[in-house]
C-alpha positions in Angstrom: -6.8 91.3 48.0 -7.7 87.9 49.4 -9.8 87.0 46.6 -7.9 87.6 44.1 -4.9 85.6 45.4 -7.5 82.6 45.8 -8.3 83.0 42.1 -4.9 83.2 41.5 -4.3 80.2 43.7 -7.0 78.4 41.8 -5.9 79.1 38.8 -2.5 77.9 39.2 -4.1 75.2 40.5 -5.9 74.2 37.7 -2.9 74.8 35.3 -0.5 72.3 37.3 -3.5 69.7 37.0 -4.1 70.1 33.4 -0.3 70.3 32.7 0.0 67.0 34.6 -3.1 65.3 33.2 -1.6 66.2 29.3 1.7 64.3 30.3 -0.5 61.5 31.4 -2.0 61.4 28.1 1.3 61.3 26.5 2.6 58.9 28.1 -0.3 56.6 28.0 0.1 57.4 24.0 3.4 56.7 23.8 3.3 53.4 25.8 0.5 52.2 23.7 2.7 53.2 20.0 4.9 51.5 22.1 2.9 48.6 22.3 0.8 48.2 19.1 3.7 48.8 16.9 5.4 45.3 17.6 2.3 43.9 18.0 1.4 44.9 14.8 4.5 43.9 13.0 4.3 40.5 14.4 0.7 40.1 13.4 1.7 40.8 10.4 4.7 38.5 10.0 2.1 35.8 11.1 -0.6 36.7 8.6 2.1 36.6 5.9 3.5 33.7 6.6 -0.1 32.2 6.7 -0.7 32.7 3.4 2.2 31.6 1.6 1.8 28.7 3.0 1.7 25.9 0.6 3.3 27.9 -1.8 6.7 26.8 -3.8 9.6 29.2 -3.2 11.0 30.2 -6.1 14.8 30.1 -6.7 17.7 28.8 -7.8 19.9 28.0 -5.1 22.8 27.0 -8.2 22.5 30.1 -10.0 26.1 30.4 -11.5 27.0 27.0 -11.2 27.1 23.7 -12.3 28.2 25.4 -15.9 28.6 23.5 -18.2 25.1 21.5 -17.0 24.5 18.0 -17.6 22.2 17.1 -21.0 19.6 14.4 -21.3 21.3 13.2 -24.7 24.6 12.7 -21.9 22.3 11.1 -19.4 21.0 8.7 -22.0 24.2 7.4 -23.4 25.2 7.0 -19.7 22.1 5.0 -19.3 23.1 2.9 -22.8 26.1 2.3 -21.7 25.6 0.9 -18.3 23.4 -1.3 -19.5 26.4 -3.4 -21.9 28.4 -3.5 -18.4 28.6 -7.4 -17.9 26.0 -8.5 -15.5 23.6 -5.4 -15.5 20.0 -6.4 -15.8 18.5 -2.6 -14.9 19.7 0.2 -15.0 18.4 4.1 -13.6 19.6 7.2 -14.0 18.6 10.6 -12.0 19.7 14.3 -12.0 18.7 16.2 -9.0 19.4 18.9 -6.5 23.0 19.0 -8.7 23.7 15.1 -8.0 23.9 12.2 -10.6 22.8 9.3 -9.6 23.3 5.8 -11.0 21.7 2.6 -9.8 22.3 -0.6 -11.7 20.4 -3.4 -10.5 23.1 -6.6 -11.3 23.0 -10.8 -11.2 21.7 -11.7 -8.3 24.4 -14.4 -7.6 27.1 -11.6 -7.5 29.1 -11.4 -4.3 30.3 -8.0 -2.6 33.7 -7.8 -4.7 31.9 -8.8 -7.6 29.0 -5.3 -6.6 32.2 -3.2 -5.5 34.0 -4.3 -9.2 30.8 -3.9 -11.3 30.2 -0.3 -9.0 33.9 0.5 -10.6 33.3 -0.1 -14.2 29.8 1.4 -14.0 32.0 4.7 -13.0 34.2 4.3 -16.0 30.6 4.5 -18.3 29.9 7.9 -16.7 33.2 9.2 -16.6 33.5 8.2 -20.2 30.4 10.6 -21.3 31.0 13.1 -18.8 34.6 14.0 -18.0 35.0 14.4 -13.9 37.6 17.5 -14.5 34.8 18.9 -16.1 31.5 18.2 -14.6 32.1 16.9 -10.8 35.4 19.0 -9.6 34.8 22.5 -8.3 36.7 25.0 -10.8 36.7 29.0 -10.6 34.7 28.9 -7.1 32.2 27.1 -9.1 29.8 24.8 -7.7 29.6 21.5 -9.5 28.4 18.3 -9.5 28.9 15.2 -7.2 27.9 11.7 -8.9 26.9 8.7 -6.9 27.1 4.9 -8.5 24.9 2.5 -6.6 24.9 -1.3 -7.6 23.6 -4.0 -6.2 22.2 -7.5 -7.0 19.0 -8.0 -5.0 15.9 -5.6 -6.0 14.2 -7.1 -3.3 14.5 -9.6 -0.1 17.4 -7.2 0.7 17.4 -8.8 4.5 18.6 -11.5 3.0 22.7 -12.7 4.2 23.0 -12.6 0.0 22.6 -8.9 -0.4 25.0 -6.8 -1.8 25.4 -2.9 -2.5 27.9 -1.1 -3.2 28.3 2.8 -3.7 31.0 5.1 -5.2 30.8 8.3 -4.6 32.6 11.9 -5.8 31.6 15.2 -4.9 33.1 18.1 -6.5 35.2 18.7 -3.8 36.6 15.5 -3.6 39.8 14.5 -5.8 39.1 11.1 -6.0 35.8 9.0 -5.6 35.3 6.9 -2.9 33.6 3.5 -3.0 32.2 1.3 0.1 30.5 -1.9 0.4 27.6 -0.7 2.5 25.8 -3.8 2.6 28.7 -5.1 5.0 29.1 -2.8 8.0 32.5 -1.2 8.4 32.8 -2.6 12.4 31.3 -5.8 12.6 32.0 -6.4 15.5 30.5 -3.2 17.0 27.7 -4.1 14.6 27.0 -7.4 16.3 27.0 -5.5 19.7 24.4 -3.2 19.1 22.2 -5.6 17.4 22.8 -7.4 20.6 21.4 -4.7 22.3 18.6 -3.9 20.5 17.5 -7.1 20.8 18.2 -7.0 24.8 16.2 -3.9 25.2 13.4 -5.5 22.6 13.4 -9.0 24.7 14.2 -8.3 28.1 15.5 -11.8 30.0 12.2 -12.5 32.5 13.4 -12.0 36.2 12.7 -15.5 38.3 9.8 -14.6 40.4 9.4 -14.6 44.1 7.0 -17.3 45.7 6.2 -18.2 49.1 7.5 -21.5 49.3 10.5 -22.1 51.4 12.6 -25.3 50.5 14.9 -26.8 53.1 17.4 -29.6 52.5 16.5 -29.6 48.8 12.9 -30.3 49.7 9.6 -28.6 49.8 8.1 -27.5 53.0 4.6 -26.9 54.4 3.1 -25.9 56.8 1.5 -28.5 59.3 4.1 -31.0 58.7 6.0 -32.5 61.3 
């Protein structure tokens, strides 16, 4: 009777450690799935993203707008036109990223109205090909295109006090365009203050420096003398 409740002790024994040993497993399992899965999944966001690197993405962030789209026949009368505007030695024209862009290169001894009045009437050459109601004003939640008119009479030696540039702009949200004289800051006087400062913190004032001598009486003392 005793041995047989000893091997039924033993048994039961024996069940209880293998019962507990299989939920160890599990749980070791499942905390490792638990692990490797993100793991994984990050390894492979990392791998993925290492070798589309240096690749173009493909898209078209306009799809459904800018309808009707600018032509090259439109962009080169814009460019023949600008070019009889009085004063108007060069003359450029862009289309990208769904902005015009203008930039008319004028007589060097032009003044800023003169740049803000040819920056105007280089306007009236676009908007005569490409009507602004049309091609740079938002219409049935459609993006459309913004134009920008830059003009200016030095190509170069644009630190000079002679520059001028001018720019109009108009995106399709705006009603009207807008034009500034950029060349000439809006606050001089705040302009003047922080060139001031640059120029403070670039050339520090020196500091006098200490010395030894002591001077008494507007003259110079040393030591030994009566």
């Amino acid at each position: 009777m005793t041995t047989t409740k000893k091997k039924k002790k033993t048994t039961n024994t024996k069940t209880r450690r293998r019962r507990k040993g299989n939920r160890t497993a599990v749980i070791f399992w499942v905390c490792l799935a638990l692990i490797l899965i993100p793991a994984g999944i990050f390894g492979w966001v990392l791998i993925s993203a290492a070798m589309d690197t240096g690749k173009p993405v493909v898209g078209d962030r306009f799809k459904d707008d800018l309808n009707p789209a600018i032509t090259k026949d439109q962009l080169s009368d814009i460019k023949n036109g600008v070019r009889n505007v009085t004063g108007v030695e060069s003359v450029d024209v862009q289309l990208a990223s769904g902005t015009l862009r203008v930039y008319a290169d004028i007589e060097d001894s032009a003044g800023g109205d003169t740049v803000v009045a040819r920056c105007s009437e280089v306007y009236s050459v676009v908007t005569s090909v490409l009507d602004p109601a049309v091609y740079f004003s938002q219409h049935d939640s459609m993006k459309m295109y913004d134009v920008e008119v830059h003009v200016y009479n030095l190509a170069s030696d644009r630190d000079s006090d002679a520059f001028a540039y001018a720019i109009e702009t108009k995106t399709s949200y705006m009603e009207e365009p807008s034009t500034q004289l950029v060349s000439e800051p809006v606050n001089a006087e705040l302009a003047q203050q922080l060139r001031d400062a640059v120029e403070q913190r670039n050339n520090p004032t020196p500091t006098p420096e200490e010395t030894d001598e002591m001077t008494v009486g507007g003259e110079d003392t040393e030591e030994g003398t009566n």
